[in-house]
C-alpha positions as CSV (number, residue, x, y, z in Angstrom):
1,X,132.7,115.1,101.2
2,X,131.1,113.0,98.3
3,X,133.5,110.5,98.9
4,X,131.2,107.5,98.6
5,X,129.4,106.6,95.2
6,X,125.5,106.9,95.1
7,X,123.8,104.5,92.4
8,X,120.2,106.2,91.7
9,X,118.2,103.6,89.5
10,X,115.4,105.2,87.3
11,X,113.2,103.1,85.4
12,X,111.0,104.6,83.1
13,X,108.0,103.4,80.5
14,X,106.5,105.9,78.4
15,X,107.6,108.3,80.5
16,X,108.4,111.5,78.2
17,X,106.4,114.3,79.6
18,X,108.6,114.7,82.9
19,X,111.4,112.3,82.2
20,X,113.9,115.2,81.1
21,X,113.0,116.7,84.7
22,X,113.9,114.0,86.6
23,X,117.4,113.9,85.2
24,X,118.3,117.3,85.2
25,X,117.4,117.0,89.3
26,X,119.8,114.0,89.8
27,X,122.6,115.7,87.5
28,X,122.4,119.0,89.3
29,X,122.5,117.7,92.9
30,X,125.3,119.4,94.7
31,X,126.4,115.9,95.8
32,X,128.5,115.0,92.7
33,X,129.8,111.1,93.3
34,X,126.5,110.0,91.6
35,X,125.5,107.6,88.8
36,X,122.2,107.7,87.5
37,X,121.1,103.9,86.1
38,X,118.1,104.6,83.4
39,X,116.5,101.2,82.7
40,X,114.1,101.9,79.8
41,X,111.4,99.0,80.0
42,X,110.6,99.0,76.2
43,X,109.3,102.3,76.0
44,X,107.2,103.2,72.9
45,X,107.2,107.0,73.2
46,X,110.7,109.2,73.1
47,X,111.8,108.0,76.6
48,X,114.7,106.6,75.3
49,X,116.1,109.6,73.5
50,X,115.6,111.9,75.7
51,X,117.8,109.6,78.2
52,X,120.3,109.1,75.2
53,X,120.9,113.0,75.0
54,X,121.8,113.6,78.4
55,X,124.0,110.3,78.3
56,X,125.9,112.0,75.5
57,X,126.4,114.9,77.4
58,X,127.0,113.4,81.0
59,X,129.3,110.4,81.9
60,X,127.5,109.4,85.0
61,X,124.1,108.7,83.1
62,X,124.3,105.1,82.1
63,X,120.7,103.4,80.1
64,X,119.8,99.7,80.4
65,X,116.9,98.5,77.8
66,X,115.0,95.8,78.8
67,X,114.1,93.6,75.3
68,X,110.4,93.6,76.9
69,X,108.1,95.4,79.5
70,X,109.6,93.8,82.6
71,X,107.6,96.0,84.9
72,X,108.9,98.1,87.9
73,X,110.4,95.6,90.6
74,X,112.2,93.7,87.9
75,X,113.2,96.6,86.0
76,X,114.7,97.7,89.4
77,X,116.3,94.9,90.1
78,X,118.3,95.5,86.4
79,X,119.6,98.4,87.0
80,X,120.7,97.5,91.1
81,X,122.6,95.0,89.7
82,X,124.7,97.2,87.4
83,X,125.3,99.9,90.4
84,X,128.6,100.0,91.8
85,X,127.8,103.0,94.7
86,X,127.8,101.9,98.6
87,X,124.9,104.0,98.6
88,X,121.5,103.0,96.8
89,X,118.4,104.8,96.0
90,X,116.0,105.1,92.9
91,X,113.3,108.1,92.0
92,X,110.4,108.0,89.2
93,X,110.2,109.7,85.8
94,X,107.4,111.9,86.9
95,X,109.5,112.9,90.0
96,X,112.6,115.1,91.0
97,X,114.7,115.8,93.5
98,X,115.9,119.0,95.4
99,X,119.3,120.1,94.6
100,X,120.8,119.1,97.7
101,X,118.5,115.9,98.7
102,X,121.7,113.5,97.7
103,X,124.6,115.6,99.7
104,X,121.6,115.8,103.0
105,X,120.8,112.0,103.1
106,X,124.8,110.5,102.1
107,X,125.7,113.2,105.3
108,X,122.9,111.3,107.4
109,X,124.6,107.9,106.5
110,X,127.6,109.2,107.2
111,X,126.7,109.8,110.7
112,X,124.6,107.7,111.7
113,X,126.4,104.2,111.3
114,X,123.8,102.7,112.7
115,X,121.3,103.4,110.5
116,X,120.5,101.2,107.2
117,X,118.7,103.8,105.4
118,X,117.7,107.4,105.6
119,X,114.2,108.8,104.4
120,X,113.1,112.9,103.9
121,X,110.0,115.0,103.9
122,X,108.7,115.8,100.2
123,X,106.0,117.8,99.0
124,X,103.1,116.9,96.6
125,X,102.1,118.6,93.4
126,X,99.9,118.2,90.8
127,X,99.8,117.5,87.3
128,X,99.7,121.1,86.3
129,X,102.4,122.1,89.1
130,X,100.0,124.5,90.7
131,X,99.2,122.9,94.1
132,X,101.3,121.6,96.6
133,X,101.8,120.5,100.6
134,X,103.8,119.2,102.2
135,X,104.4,115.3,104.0
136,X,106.1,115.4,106.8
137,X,107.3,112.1,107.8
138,X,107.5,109.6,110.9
139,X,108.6,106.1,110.9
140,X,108.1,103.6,113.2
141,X,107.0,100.0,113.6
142,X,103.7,100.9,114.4
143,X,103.3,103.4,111.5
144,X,104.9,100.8,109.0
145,X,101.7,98.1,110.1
146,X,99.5,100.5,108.9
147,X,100.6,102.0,105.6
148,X,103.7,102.7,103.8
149,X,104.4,105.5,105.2
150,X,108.5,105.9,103.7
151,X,108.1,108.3,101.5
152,X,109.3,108.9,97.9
153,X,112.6,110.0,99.1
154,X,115.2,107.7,100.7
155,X,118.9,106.5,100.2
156,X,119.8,103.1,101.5
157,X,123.0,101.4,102.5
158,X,124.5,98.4,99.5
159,X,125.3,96.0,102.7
160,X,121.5,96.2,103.8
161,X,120.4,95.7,100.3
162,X,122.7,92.8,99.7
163,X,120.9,91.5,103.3
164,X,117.6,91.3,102.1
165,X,117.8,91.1,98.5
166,X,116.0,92.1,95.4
167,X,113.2,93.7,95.0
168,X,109.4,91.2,94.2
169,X,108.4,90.8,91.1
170,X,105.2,89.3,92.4
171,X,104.6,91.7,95.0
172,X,104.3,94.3,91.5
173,X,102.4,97.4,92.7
174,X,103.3,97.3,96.4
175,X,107.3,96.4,95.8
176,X,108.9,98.8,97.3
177,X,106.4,98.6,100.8
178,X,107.4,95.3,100.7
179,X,110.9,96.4,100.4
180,X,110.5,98.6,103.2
181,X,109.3,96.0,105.4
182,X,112.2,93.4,105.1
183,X,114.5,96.6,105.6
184,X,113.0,97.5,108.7
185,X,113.4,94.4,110.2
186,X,117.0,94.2,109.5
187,X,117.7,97.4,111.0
188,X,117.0,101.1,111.9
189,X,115.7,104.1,109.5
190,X,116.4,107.2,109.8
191,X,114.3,110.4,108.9
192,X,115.2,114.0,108.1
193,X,111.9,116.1,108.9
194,X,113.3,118.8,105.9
195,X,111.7,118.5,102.1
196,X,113.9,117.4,100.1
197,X,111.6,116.1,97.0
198,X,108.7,116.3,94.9
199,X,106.4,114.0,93.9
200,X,104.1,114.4,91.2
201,X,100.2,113.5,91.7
202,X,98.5,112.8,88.0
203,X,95.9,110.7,86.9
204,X,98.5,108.8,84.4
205,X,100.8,107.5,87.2
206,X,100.8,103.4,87.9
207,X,99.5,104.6,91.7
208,X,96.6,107.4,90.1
209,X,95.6,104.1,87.4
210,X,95.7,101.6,89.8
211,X,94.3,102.4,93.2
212,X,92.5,100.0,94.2
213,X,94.4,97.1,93.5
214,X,97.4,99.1,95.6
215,X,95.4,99.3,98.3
216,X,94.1,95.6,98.3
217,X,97.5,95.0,98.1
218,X,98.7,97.1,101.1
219,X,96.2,95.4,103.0
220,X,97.4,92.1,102.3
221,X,100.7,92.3,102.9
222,X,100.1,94.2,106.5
223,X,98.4,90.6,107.0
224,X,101.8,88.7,105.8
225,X,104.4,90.8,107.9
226,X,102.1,91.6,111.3
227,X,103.8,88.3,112.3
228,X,106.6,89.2,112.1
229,X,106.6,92.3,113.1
230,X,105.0,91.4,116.5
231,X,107.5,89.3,117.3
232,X,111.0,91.7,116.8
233,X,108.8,95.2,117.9
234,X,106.3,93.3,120.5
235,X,103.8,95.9,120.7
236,X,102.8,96.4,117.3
237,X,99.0,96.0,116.6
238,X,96.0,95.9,113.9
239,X,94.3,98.8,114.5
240,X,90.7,98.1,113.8
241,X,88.2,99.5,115.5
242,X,85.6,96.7,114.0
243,X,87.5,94.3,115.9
244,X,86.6,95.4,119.4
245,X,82.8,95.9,118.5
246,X,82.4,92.4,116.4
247,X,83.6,91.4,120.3
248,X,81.3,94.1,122.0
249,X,78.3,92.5,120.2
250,X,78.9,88.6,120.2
251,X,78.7,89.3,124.2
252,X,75.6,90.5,124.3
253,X,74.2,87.7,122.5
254,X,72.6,84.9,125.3
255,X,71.9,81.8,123.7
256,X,74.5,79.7,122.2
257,X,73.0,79.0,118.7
258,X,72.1,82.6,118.2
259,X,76.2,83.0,118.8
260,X,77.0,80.5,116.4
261,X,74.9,81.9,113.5
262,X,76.2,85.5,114.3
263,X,79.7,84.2,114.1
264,X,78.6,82.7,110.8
265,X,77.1,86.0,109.6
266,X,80.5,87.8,110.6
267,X,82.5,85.3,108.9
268,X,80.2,85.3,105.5
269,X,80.0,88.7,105.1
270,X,83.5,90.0,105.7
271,X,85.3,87.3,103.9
272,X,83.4,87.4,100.8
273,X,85.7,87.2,97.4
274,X,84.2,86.5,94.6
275,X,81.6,89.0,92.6
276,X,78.9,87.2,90.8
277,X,78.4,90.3,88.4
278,X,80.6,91.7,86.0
279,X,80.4,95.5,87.3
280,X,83.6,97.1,87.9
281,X,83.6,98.6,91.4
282,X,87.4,99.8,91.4
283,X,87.2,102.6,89.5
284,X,85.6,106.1,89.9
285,X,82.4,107.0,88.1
286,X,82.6,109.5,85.3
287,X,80.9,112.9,85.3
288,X,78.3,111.7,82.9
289,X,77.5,108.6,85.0
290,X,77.4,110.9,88.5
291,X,74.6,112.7,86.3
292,X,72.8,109.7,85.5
293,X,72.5,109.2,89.3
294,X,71.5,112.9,89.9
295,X,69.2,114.3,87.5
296,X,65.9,116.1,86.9
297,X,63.8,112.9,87.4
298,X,64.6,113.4,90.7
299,X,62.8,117.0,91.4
300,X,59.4,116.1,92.5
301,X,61.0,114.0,95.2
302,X,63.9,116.1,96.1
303,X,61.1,119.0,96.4
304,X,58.8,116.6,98.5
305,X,61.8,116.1,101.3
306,X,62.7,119.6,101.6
307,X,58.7,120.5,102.0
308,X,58.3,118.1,104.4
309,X,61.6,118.5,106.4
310,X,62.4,114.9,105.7
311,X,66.2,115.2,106.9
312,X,69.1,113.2,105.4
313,X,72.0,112.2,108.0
314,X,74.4,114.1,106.5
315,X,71.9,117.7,106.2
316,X,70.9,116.8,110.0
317,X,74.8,117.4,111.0
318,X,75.1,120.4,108.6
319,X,72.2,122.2,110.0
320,X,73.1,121.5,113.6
321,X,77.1,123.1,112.5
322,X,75.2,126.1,110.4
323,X,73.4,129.1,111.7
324,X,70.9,131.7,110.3
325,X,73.2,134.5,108.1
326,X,75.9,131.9,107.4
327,X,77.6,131.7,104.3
328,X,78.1,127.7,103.1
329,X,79.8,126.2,99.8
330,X,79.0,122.7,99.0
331,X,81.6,120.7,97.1
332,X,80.1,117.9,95.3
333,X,76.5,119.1,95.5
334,X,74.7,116.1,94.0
335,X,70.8,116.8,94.6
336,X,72.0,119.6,96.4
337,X,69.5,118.9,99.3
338,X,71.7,120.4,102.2
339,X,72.1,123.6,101.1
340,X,68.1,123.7,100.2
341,X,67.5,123.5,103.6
342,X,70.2,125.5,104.4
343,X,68.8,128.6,102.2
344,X,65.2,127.5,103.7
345,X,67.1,127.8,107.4
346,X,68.5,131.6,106.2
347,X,72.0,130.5,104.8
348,X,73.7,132.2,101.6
349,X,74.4,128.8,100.2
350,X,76.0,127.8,96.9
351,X,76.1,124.4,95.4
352,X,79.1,123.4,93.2
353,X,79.5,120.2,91.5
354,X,81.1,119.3,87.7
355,X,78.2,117.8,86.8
356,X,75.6,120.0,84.7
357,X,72.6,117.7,85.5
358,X,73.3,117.9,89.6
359,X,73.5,121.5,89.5
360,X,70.3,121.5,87.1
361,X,68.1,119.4,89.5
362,X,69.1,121.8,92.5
363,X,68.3,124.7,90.7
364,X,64.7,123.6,89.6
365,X,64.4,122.8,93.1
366,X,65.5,125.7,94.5
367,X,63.0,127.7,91.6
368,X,59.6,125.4,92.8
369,X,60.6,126.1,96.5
370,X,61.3,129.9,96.3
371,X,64.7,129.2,97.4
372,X,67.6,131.4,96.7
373,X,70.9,129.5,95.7
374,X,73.9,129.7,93.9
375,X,75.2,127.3,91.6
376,X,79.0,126.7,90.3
377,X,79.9,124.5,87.5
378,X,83.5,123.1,88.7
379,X,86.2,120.5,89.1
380,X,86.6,120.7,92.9
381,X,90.6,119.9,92.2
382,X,90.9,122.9,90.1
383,X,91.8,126.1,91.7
384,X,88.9,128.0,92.4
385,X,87.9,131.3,92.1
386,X,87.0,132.4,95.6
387,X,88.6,135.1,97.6
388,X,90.2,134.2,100.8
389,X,87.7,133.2,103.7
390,X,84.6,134.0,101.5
391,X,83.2,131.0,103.1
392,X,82.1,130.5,106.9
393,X,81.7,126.3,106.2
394,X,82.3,124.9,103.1
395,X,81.2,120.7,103.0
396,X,80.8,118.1,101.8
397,X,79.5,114.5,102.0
398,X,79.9,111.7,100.1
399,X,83.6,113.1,98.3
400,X,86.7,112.5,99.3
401,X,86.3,108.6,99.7
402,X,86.8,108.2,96.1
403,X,90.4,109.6,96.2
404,X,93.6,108.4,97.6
405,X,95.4,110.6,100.8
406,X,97.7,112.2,98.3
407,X,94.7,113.6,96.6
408,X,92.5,114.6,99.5
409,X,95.5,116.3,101.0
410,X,95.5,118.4,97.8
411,X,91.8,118.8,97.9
412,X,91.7,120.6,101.5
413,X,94.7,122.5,101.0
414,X,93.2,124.0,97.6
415,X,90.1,125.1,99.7
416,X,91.4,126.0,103.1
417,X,91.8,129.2,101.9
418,X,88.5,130.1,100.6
419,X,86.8,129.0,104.0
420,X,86.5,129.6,107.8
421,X,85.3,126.0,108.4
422,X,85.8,122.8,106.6
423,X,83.5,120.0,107.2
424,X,83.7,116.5,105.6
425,X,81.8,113.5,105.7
426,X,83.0,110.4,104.7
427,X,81.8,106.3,104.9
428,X,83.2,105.0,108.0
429,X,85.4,102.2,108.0
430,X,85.3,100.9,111.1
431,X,81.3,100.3,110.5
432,X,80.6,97.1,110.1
433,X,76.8,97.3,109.3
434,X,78.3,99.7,106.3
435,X,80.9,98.0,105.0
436,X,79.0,94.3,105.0
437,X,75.9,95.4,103.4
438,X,78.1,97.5,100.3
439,X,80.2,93.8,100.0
440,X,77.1,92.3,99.8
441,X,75.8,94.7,96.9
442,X,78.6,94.7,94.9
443,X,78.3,90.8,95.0
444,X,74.7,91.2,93.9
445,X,75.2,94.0,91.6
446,X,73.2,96.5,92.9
447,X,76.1,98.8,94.1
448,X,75.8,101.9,92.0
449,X,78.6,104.5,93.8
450,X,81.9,103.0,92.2
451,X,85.2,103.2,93.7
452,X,84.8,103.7,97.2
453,X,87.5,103.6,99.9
454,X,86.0,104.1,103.8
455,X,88.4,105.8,106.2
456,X,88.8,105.0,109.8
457,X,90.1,108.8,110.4
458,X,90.5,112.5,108.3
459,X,92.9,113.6,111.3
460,X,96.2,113.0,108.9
461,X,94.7,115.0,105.9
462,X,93.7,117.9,107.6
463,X,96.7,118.2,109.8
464,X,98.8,118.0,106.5
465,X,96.4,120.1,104.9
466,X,97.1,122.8,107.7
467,X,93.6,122.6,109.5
468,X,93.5,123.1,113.3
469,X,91.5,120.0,114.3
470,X,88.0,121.2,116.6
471,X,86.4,117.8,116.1
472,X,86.1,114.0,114.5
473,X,83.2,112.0,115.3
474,X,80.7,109.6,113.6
475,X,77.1,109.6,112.6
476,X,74.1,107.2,111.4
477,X,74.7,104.3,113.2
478,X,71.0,103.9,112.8
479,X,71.3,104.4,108.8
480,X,73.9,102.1,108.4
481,X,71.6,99.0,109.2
482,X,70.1,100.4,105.8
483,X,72.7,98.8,104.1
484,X,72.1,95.2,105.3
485,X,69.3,92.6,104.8
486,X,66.9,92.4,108.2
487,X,67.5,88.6,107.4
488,X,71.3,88.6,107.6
489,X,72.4,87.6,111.4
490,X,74.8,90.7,111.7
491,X,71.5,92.8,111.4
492,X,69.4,91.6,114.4
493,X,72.4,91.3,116.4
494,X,73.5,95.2,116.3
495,X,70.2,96.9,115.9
496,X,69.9,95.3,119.5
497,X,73.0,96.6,120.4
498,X,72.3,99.9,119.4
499,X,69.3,100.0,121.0
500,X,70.8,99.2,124.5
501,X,73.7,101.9,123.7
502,X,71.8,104.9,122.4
503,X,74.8,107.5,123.0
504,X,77.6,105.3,123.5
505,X,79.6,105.7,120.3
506,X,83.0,104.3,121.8
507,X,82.9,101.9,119.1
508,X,82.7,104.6,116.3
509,X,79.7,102.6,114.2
510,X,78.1,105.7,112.6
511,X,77.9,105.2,108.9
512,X,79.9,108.6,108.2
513,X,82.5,109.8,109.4
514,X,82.6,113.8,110.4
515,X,85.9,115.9,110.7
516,X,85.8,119.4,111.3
517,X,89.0,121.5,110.7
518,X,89.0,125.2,111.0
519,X,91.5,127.8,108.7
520,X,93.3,130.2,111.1
């Protein structure tokens, strides 16, 4: 028993607040054969003492300083080459291990010769260590084409390592999936379905700063190994369900030159790069600039709609899901409109958004419609102060798109308890009319939502949430042609197949999204 060395690298930059933490959970493993490699990239905070203090203290804690900020995959690739342990595995500053994550994964090595590496379940928290769920891993070829799904808690074998070599300096943000990849083609992971970690979810870490870029990224190098990956695991595939409606419409096209400027239009649209404007659409809007959006100048219209039943796409859906005597929360209210004509239908509905101005429109509306509605001033990632089921639906559209899965994970678990049913409506990825026609306005500037990332399914986040799944669908496939020029060849060429394939949705090209999970 802990006869072989493990080598845990941390690198750390400014990483003070949960450094001491992390060290304490590699020190205390019951697994004792361990060093722990700190590589301090020219930290300007008290990184550095704090790892200096255990150092004194422990003789398995040895600190590298890097003269400069080398970044992570270099700064990995320091402290790998000082380990001396047959066994290999680094964690994060803001991060921890269980107390017997070490002894659990070395005993899966152990056993399992044929495995290269070993990953485990972890669970999530956030920043203030109040909310947490749990990821419950699965690894396979397919799975590995479509995400990094590994995990933040592995242990790999030197020999594998010394296979495939260091880690990428210019793949800096998606270095370890990359890592993961050239693993996996070398040889089999294992997976221990048991929680053995925790990873912290804050708005400071690289991921949290950086999002978009990640996910650029991630998409990118699914493009470089697919290849690859084909060829050694044969049935892997994109998953794109774009791709089988681009073909689905350049059928039904007759003439030949209509085919060839449709193709053209595809090709435009979808491979545009450059952004003639200087707005940055990669980060999330602000409270303030949400309220600039939704605001009292808004009121004689937003009253106009409601008096004249002029339905949006997403209030259609909610009032077909509601019922007279209902009680509905909506999360990120901003005009509030569906839960006006949810009060006008009979519903006890409440708005709540973190934005005074949204929750100051709906209210005037509300009070020039003889309406009766609640109103919560909130940060929906906050706990909340509902009791348990107070809610038969609670909603939203338009939300969880700005967030990445670790975040609307913690989002639906945080309000599964308050509600009976959760409904959430999202952009859909896979719809082409959607996603060309915001491309095209972010090139021309007149994209005003920020940071938004469309999802192809919510199935993952609810399930991990703990929803039982009743339904996933997709709406607007009429709205979505909103979003394009009449002039642009991609326009003319779906609106015709729409129109030949009123209720055939097999191709998923509804401009939201709708999951419904229910709270047993």
């Amino acid at each position: 028993m802990n006869s072989k060395l493990v080598s845990i690298v941390l690198p750390v930059y400014n990483g003070e607040e949960y450094l001491a933490q992390s060290i304490e959970s590699v020190l205390n493993q019951t697994y004792k054969n361990i060093e722990l490699i700190i590589v301090n990239d020219n930290s300007s905070d008290n990184s550095l003492p704090i790892a200096e203090e255990f150092a004194k203290k422990d003789n398995r804690v040895k600190i590298i300083s890097n003269k400069a900020n080398l970044k992570l995959p270099n700064s990995l690739n320091v402290g790998f080459e000082a380990a001396k342990g047959e066994y290999l595995s680094w964690t994060s500053d803001d991060n921890f291990y269980l107390l017997d994550a070490i002894e659990k994964m070395a005993a899966h090595l152990d056993n399992n010769l044929d495995d290269i590496m070993v990953c485990a379940d972890y669970t999530i928290i956030n920043q203030f260590d109040s909310t947490s769920t749990r990821i419950n891993l699965s690894i396979t070829p397919q799975e590995m084409m479509e995400r990094n799904c590994m995990g933040a808690c592995f242990l790999y074998r030197k020999s594998a390592a010394d296979k495939i070599g260091k880690y990428r300096a210019e793949k800096f943000l998606v270095e370890d999936y990359d890592y993961w990849l050239r693993m996996m083609l070398i040889g089999n992971i294992g997976c221990i379905n048991e929680n053995l970690y925790t990873y912290r979810l804050h708005s400071n870490s690289l991921t949290g700063q950086r999002l978009q870029e990640v996910l650029k990224m991630t998409d990118k190098i699914i493009r470089e190994y697919m290849p690859l990956y084909k060829k050694k695991f044969k049935n892997v595939k994109f998953r794109k369900l774009e791709n089988k409606f681009l073909k689905k419409i350049y059928s039904k096209i007759k003439t030949p030159e209509k085919k060839v400027y449709t193709i053209l239009g595809i090709k435009i649209t979808l491979k545009r790069k450059q952004r003639k404007n200087k707005a940055n659409y990669d980060v999330k809007l602000t409270a303030n600039e949400w309220g600039n959006l939704y605001n009292i100048s808004m009121l004689d219209d937003l009253c106009n709609s409601v008096n004249k039943n002029v339905l949006t796409v997403q209030t259609k859906e909610i009032l077909k899901l509601s019922q007279k005597g209902l009680k509905t929360l909506e999360i990120g209210s901003g005009t509030g409109q569906s839960s006006l004509f949810l009060s006008k239908n009979g519903c006890d509905a409440t708005v709540l958004d973190y934005q005074q101005n949204c929750l100051d429109l709906t209210k005037q509306a509300a009070k020039r419609l003889n309406l009766d509605i609640k109103t919560a001033l909130c940060d929906a990632f906050k706990e909340n102060p509902y009791k348990e089921k107070e809610f038969d639906i609670i909603f939203h559209s338009g939300l969880l798109e700005h967030f990445s899965q670790e975040e609307r994970i913690l989002f639906l678990k945080l309000w599964r308890k308050s509600c009976k049913l959760m409904v959430s409506m999202v952009p859909n990825a896979a719809s082409i009319a959607y996603r060309t026609g915001k491309e095209i306005m972010e090139k021309n500037g007149t994209w005003q939502y920020g940071l938004e990332m469309p999802l192809y399914t919510q199935i993952p986040d609810f399930t991990a949430a703990g929803y039982k799944i009743k339904a996933e669908y997709t709406i607007g496939a009429e709205h979505a042609l909103n979003f394009l020029d009449c002039n642009n060849p991609l326009y003319g060429a779906i609106k015709s197949w729409l129109h030949e394939n009123v209720t055939d949705d097999d191709c998923h090209q509804g401009y939201l999204l709708v999951t419904i999970g229910e709270n047993e």
